[in-house]
C-alpha positions in Angstrom: 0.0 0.0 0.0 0.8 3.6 -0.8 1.9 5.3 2.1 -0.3 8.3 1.2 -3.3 5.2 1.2 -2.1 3.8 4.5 -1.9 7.0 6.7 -5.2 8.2 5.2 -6.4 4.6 6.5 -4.4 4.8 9.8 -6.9 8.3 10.6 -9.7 6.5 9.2 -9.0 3.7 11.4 -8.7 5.4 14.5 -11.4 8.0 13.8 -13.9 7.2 11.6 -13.3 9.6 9.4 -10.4 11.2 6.9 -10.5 14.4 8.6 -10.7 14.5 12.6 -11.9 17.5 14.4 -9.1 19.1 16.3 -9.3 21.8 19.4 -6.7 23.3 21.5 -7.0 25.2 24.8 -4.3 27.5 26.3 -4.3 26.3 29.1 -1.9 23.6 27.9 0.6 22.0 24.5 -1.6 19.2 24.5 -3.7 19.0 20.6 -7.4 17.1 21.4 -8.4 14.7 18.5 -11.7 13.2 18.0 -13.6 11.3 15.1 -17.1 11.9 14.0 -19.3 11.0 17.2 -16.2 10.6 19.2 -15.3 7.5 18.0 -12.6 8.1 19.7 -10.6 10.9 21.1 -7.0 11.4 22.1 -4.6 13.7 23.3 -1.6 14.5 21.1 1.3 16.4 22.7 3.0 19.5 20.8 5.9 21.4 20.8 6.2 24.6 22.4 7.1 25.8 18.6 3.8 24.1 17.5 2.1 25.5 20.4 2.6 28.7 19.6 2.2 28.5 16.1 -1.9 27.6 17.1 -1.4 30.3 19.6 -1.2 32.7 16.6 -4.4 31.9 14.4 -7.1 34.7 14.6 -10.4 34.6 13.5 -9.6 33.9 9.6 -9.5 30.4 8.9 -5.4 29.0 8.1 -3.5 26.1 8.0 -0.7 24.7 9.9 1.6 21.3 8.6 3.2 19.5 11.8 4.5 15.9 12.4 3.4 14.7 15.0 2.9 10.6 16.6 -0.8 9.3 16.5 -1.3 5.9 18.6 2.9 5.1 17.8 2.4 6.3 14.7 4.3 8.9 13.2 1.5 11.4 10.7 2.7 14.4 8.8 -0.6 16.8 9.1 -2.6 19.4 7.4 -4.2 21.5 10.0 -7.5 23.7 9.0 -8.6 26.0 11.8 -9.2 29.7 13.5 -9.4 31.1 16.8 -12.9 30.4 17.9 -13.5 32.0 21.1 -10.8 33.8 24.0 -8.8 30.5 24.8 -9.7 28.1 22.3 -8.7 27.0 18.5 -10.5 24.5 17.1 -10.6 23.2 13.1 -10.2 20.0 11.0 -6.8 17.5 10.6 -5.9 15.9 7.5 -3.5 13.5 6.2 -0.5 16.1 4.3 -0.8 13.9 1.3 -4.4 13.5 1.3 -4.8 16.8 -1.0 -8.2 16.6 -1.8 -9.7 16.6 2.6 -7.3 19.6 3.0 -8.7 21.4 0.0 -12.4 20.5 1.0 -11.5 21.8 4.3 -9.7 25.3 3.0 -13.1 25.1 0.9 -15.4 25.5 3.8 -13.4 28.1 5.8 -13.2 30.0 2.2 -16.4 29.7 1.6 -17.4 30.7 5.6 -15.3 34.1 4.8 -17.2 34.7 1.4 -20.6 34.5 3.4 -19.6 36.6 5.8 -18.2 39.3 3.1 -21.7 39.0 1.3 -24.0 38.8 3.9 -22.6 41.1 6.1 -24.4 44.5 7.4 -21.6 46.9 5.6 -21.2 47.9 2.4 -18.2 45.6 1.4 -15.9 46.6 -2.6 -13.1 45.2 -3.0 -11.0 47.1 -5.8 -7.5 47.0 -7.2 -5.0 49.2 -7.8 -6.3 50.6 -11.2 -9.9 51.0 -9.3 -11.3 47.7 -10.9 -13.8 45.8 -8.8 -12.9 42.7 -7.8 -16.3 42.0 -5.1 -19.4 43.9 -4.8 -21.6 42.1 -1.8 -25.3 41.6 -1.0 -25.8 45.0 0.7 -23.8 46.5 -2.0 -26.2 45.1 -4.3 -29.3 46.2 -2.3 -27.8 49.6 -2.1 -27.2 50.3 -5.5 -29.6 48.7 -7.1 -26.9 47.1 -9.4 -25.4 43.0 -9.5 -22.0 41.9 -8.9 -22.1 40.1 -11.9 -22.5 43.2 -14.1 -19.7 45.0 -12.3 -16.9 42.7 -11.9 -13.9 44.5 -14.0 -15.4 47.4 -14.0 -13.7 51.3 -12.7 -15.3 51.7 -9.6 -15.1 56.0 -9.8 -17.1 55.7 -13.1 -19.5 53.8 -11.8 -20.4 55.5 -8.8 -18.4 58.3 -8.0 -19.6 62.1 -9.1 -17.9 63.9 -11.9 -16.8 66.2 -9.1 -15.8 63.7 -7.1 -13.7 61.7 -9.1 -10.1 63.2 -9.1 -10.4 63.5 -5.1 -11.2 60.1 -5.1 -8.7 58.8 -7.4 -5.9 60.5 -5.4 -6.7 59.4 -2.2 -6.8 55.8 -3.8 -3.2 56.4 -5.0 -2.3 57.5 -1.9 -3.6 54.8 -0.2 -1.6 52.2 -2.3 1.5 53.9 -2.1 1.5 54.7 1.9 -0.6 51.8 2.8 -2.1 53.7 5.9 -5.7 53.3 6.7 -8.2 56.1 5.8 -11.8 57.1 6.5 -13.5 59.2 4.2 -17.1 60.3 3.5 -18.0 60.3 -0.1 -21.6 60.5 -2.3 -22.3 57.5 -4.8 -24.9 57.2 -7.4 -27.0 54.8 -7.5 -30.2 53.8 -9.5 -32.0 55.4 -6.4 -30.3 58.3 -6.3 -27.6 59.9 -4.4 -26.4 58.2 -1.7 -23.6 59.5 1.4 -21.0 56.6 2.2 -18.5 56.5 4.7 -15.9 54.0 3.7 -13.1 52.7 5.8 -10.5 51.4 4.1 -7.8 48.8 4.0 -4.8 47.2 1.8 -4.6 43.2 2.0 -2.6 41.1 -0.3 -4.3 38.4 -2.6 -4.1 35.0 -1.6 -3.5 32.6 -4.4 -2.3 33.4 -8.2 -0.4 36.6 -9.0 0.7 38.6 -6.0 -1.2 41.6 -5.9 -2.7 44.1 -3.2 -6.3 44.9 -3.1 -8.5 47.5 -1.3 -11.2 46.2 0.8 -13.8 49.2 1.0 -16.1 48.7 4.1 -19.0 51.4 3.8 -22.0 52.6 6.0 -24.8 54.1 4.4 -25.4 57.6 6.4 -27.6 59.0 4.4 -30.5 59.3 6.6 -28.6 60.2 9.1 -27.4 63.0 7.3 -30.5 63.8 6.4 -31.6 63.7 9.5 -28.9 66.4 10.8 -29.3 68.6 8.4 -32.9 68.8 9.2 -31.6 69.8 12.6 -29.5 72.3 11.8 -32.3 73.7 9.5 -34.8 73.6 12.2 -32.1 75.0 14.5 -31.1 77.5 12.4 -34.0 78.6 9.8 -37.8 79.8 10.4 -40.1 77.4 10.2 -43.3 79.7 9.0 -40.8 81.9 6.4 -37.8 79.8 5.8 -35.5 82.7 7.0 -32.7 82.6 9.6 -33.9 82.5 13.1 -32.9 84.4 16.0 -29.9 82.1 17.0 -28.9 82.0 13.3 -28.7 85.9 13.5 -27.4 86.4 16.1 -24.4 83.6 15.0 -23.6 85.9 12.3 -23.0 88.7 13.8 -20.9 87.7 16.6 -18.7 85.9 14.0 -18.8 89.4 11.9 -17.7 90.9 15.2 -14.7 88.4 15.9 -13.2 88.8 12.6 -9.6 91.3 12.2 -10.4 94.9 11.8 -13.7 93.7 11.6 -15.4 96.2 8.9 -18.4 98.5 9.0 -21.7 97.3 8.7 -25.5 97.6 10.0 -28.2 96.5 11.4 -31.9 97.5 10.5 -34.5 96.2 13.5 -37.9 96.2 11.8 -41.5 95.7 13.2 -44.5 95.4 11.1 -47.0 98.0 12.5 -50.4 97.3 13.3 -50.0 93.8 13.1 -51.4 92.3 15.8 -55.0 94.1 14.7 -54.7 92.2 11.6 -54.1 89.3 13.3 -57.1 89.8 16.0 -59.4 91.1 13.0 -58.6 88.0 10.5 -57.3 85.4 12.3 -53.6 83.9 13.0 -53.9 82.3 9.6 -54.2 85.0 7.7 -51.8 86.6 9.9 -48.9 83.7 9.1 -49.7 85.0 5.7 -49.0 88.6 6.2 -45.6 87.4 8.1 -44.6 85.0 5.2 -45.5 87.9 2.5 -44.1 90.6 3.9 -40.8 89.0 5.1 -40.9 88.1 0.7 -41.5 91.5 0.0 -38.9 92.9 2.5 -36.3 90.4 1.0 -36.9 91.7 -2.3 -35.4 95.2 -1.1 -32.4 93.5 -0.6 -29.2 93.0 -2.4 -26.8 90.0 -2.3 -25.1 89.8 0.9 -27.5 91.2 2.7 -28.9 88.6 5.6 -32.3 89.1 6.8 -34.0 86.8 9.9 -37.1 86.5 11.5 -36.5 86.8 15.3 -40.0 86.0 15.8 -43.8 87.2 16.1 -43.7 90.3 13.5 -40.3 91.1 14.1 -36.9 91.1 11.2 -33.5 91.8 11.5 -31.9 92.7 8.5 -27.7 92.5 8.4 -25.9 94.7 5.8 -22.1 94.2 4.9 -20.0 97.0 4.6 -22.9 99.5 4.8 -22.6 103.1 6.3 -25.3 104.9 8.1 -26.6 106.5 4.8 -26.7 103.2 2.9 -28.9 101.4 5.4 -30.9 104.3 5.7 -31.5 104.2 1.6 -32.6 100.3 2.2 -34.8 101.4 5.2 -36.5 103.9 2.7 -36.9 101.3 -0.2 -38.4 98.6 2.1 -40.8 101.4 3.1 -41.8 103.0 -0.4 -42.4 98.6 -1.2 -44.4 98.2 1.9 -46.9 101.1 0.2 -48.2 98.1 -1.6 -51.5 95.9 -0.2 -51.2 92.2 0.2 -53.6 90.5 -1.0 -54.5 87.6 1.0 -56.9 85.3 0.6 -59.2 87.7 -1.0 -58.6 90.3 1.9 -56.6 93.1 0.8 -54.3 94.0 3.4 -51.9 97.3 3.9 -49.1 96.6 6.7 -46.4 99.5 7.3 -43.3 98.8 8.9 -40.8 100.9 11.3 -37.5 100.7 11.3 -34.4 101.4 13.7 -30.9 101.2 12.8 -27.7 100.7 14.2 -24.2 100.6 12.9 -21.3 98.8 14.1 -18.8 100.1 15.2 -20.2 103.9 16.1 -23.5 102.3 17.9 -22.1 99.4 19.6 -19.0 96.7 19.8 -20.9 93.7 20.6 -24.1 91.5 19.3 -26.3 92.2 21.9 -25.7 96.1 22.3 -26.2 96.7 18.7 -29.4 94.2 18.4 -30.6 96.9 21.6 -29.7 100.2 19.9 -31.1 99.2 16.4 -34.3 98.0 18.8 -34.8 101.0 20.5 -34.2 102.9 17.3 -37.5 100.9 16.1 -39.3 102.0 19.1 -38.5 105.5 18.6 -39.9 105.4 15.2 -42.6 103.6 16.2 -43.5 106.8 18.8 -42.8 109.3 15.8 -46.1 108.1 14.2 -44.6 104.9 12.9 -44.3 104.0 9.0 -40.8 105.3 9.5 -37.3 104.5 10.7 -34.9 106.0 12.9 -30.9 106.0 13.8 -30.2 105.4 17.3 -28.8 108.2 19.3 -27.6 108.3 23.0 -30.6 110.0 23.9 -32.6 106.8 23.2 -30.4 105.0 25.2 -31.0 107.6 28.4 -34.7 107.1 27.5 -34.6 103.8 28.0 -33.0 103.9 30.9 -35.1 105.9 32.5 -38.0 103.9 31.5 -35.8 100.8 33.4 -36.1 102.9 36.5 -39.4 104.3 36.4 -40.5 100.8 35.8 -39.0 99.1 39.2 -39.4 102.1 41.3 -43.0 102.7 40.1 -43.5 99.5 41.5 -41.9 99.9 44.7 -43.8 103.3 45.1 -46.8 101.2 45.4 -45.6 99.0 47.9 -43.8 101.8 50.1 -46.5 104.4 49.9 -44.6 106.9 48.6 -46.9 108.5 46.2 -49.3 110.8 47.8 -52.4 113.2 46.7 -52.4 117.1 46.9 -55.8 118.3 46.4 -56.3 121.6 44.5 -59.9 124.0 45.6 -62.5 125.3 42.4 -63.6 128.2 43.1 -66.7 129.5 42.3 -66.4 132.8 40.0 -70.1 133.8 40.9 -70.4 133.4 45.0 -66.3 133.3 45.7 -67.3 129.6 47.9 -65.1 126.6 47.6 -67.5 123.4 47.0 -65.0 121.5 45.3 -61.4 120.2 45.2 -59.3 118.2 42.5 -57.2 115.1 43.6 -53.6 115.3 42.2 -51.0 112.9 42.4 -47.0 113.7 43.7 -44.5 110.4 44.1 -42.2 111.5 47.0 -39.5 109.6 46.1 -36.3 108.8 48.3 -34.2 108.9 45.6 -35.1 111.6 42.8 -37.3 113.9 45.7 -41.0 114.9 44.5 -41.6 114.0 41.3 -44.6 115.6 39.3 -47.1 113.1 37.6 -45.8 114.5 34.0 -42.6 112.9 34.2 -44.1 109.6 35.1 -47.8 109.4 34.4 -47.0 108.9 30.7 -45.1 106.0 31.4 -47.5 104.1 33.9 -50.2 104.6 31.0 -48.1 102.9 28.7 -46.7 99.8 31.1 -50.0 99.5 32.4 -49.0 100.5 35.9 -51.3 103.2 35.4 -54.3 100.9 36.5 -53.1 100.0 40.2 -52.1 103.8 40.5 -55.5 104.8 39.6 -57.0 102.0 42.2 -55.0 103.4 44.0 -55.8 107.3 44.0 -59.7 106.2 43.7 -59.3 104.3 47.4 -57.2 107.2 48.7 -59.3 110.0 47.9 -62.7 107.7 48.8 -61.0 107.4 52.1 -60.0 111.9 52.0 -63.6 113.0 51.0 -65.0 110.6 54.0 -62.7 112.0 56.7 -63.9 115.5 55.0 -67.4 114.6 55.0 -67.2 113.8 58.7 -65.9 117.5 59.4 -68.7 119.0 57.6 -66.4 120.5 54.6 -69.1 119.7 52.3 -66.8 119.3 49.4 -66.9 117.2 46.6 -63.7 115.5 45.3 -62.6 114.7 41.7 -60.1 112.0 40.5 -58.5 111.6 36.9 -59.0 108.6 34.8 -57.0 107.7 31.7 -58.3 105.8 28.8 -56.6 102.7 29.8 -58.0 102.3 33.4 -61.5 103.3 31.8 -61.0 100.3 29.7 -60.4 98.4 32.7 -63.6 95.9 33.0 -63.6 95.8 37.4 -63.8 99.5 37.0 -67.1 100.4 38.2 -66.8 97.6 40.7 -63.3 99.0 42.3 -64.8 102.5 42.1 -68.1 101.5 44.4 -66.1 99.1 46.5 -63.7 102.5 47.1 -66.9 104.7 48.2 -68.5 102.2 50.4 -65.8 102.0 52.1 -65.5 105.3 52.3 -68.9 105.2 53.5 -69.6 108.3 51.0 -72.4 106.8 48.9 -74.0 108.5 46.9 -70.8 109.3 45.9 -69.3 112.6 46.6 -66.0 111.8 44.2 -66.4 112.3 40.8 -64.5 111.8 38.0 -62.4 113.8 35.4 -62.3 111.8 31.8 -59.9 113.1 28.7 -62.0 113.2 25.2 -59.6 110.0 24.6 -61.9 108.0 26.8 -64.8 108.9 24.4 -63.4 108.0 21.1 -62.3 105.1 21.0 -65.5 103.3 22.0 -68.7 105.9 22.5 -70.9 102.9 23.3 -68.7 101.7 26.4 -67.9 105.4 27.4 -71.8 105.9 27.4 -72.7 102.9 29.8 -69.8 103.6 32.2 -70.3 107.4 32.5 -74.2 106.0 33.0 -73.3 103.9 35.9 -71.2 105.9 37.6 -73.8 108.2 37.5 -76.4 105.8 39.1 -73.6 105.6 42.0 -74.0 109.2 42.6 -70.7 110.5 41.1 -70.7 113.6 38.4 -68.8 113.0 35.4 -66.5 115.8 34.2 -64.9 116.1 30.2 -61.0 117.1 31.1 -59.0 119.3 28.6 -61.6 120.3 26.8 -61.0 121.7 23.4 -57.5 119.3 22.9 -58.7 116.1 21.7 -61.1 115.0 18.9 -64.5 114.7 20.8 -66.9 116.2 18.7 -70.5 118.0 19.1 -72.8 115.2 18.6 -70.4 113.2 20.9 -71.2 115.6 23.8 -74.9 115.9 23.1 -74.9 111.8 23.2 -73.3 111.8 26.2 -75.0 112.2 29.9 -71.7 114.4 31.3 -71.9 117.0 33.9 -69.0 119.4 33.5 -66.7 121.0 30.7 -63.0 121.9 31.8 -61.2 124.2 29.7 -57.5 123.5 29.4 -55.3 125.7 30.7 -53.8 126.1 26.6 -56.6 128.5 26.0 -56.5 130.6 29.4 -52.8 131.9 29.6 -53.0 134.1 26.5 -57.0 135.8 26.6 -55.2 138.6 27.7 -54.1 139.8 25.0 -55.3 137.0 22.0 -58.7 137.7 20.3 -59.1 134.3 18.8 -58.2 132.7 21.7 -61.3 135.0 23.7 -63.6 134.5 20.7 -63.0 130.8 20.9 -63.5 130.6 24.9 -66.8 132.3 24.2 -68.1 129.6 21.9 -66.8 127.0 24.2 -68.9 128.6 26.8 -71.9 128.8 24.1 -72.0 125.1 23.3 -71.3 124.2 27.1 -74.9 126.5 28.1 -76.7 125.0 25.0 -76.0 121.6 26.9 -76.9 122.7 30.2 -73.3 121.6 31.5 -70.9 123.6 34.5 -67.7 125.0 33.1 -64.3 124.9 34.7 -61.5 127.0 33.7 -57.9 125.5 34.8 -54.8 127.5 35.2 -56.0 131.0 36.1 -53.3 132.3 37.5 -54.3 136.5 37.3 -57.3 138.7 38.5 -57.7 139.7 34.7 -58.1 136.2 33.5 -60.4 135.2 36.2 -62.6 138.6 35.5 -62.7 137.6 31.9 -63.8 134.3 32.4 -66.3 135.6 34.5 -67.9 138.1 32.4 -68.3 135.0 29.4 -70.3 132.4 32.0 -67.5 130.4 33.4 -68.5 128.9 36.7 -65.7 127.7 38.5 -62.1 128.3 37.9 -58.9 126.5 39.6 -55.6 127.9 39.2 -52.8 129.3 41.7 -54.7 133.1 41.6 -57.0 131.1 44.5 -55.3 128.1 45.6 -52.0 125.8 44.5 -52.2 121.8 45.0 -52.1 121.4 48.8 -51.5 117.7 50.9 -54.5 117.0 53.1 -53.3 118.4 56.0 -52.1 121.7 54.8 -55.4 121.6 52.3 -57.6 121.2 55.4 -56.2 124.3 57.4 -56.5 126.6 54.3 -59.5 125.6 53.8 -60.6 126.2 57.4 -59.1 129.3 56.9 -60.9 130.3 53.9 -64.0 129.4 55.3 -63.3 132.0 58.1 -62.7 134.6 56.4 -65.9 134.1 53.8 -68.3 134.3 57.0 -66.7 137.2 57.7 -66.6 138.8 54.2 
């Protein structure tokens, strides 16, 4: 017998089969040999050299050839294996000259790695040097929407590279052969679906039969979606979602990166607020209103130029960035956004005119950082927004100071009202017929303990438009409730009138506040009445008519304050169930010596008698203005000539007095 027929029958022999199974632990030299079903199983001892060698196989299936003695039997063997788990190397044992085992064994553990290489999750091309493919597996395949078959010799970069991808790609390939250093690398492929984003990690093996030759082994993962999904992110992070623009934090970005650059140059910033907006929002509807936002931040981005930046910081509000722009330039792109603002919208079949103010800033004259010029340029807004609006305006210091002392008024209005610092001087009205006080006029002071006494001018204004005006009038209605009944109990026999502005006659607990006040006060039917501005009637004659009625029900006499200033007309007053006319003081100081403003007194005093109403006259301050008002019908006046603005205490002794010296007159 051969002696490549007699070993192949000595393994048979002892194992059942022409190939054994083989293992080998760590733990010791010793090789384990067993037959199909254990037939039977010994223990071979190794080398430390052959040790080793199985000490050495990884996870891709090899071969090792060592002599070793079977049973007293000296074998020369093939042996097929891999590391199969931390301590352990296991495989299949052939006879050396039994070729065909060992290649059916190599077969398998080939055939294992192909089915891993196909059906793997990762995007697996092999190429060569000159780009050919060489493999293209399952998920390739799936990917692509193209076969390995069809592929196979083909230049990978034409394939599936873009045009403007394909020198970048090419070099990095040469690059990779020559240095033979592993790269990552993110590239777009075509495919039959479309673009897709790859990122391929790559590596250089040598081929393993026939010609020696290296080969690239691309291992990709699709990230498409993913990048997708991140650049929907940054989008949503970055852009407005109802116009597309930049957002606030996008802006804002921008600007502070302008800012960091070297001798960063000039540019500016235009703050712009849609006016009237939210009316067209209550009127319509927010729909409509999204509409309005999305066509006028179009129409606003059509006054631009290239390089400008516009964003949407939110509600109906745009900031607008202009490179390298001066102070006249941003002014010239204020006015053209303006003059194209002119133009309706229509909307939905509504037709719809929206104006815009706008502030400006410019870097570096109105501010070194983001958030001082995004300030100035808003306050700039603001101011044009209090010059009538449909305009824009530069920022100055003086807006700055403005704001400023709105920031104070603000906080220390507030504390005013919780330190009772703000107190009421009452002023008398003086009858111009019998000389007798029968009235008095409640006027606010703020004592502060920082700034001294303040008068209401320099702080009224602002309450009215914060809306602090409401618990100061609560406040002034309780307090001079509380004055007249203390007054009331002393037999004065004075009536007491409080101011109202438009916004706290708006107010819907008014009436209620004001009766709680003169129960209280125990002084119903009331004895306080109340002083409105022609403001109060405008703006909703229906309301002002049911208020003025119940307060009228309560007792209280309704008084028309600076009349002759506003836009009240004569049918209003006829409507209207008032009680008293006051003149402002605007026409008094000059009847000395001004025929117009006489004649016009005269037919104040004409219409006033027609509608059976009292007359006031405010800010006589001489014996010939008070003699003149006299001799036309006025009935009271009030004006330093009789009395100035007293407190309570010093207003009570006067008028005690005053009293005196009429009962002895």
């Amino acid at each position: 017998m051969k002696k490549k027929d007699m070993e192949s029958t000595l393994l048979f022999k002892h194992f059942g089969t022409r190939s054994p199974l083989w293992y080998f632990r760590d733990d010791s030299d010793a090789l384990h040999l067993s037959g199909d079903g254990e037939v039977t199983t010994t223990t071979v001892g190794l080398s430390s050299e052959q040790a080793n060698a199985i000490r050495q196989l990884t996870g891709v299936t090899s071969h090792l050839t060592f002599d070793l003695k079977i049973f007293n039997d000296s074998v020369k063997l093939h042996l097929v294996g891999k590391k199969t788990d931390k301590a352990t190397w296991a495989g299949t044992a052939a006879d050396y000259y039994d070729t065909d085992t060992v290649a059916r064994d190599l077969e398998h553990g080939l055939m294992f790695a192909e089915q891993v290489v196909s059906e793997v999750n990762s995007l697996v091309v092999i190429i060569d040097s000159k780009g050919k493919i060489k493999r293209f597996n399952r998920l390739c395949e799936e990917v692509t929407g193209l076969k390995e078959e069809n592929l196979l010799g083909l230049n990978a970069h034409d394939l599936f590279m873009p045009t403007t991808e394909h020198q970048a790609a090419r070099e990095n390939i040469k690059n990779f052969f020559s240095t033979q250093s592993l790269f990552e690398v993110e590239r777009p492929i075509n495919t039959q679906y479309g673009v897709r984003k790859v990122i391929w990690r790559n590596k250089l093996i040598e081929s393993g039969s026939g010609e020696q030759e290296n080969f690239l082994v691309c291992s990709g993962t699709d990230v498409t979606e993913e990048r997708h999904a991140k650049e929907r992110l940054m989008e949503l992070a970055t852009k407005d979602t109802l116009t597309g623009l930049l957002n606030r934090h996008a802006i804002q970005e921008l600007i502070t990166e302008a800012l960091t650059k070297a001798n960063a140059p000039v540019f500016s910033l235009l703050f712009l607020d849609l006016d009237n907006f939210k009316k067209v929002n209550d009127h319509y509807g927010h729909v409509l209103g999204d509409c309005l936002i999305q066509a006028a931040a179009s129409a606003i981005h059509s006054c631009l130029r290239e390089g400008n930046v516009i964003a949407r910081l939110g509600g109906d509000e745009f900031l607008i960035v202009i490179p390298n722009a001066t102070q006249r330039a941003a002014e010239l792109i204020a006015e053209r956004i303006q003059e194209r603002m002119k133009t309706p919208f229509n909307l939905n079949r509504a037709e719809i005119y929206s104006s815009c103010s706008i502030g400006i800033a410019v870097f570096p004259e109105h501010g070194r950082s983001m958030e001082e010029l995004i300030r100035n340029a808003d306050m700039a807004m603001y101011a044009a927004k209090d010059s009538g609006r449909n305009t824009h305006r530069v920022f100055t210091r003086e807006m700055d100071k403005k704001v400023s002392e709105y920031v104070w008024l603000d906080t220390n209005i507030r504390k005013a009202l919780e330190e009772n610092q703000f107190e009421l001087h009452y002023q008398a009205k003086q009858s111009l017929t019998t000389g007798k006080v029968e009235s008095v006029e409640a006027l606010i002071r703020w004592n502060s303990p920082e700034r001294g006494m303040i008068q209401p001018m320099n702080f009224i204004p602002y309450a009215e438009e914060s809306g602090l005006i409401t618990p100061i009038g609560k406040w002034i209605m309780e307090t001079a409730a509380k004055q007249a009944g203390l007054w009331k109990k002393q037999d004065f026999n004075l009536r007491v009138a409080i101011n109202l502005s438009a916004r706290q006659f708006r107010h819907p607990k008014l009436v209620e506040d004001f009766k709680m006040a003169i129960l209280a006060a125990d002084i119903y039917p009331s004895i306080m009445d109340l002083e409105l501005t022609e403001s109060c009637l405008i703006e909703d004659e229906s309301l002002a008519l049911k208020l003025i009625s119940q307060f009228k029900e309560l007792g209280a006499e309704v008084h028309l304050d600076d009349f002759g200033t506003g836009y009240s007309s004569l049918s209003q007053l006829s409507r209207l169930p008032l009680d008293v006319l006051k003149l402002d003081r605007s026409f008094i100081s000059s009847i000395h010596n001004d025929v117009r403003a006489q004649r016009l007194l005269r037919s104040m005093v004409a219409v006033a008698q027609e509608l059976q109403l009292k007359i006031v006259a405010e800010g006589v301050e001489t014996q010939d203005q008070a003699e003149f008002l006299r001799s036309i019908g006025v009935d009271l006046a009030q004006g330093f000539l009789f009395a100035k603005p007293m407190p309570a205490a010093e207003f009570e002794e006067w008028f005690k007095q005053f009293r005196q010296l009429k009962s002895v007159a």
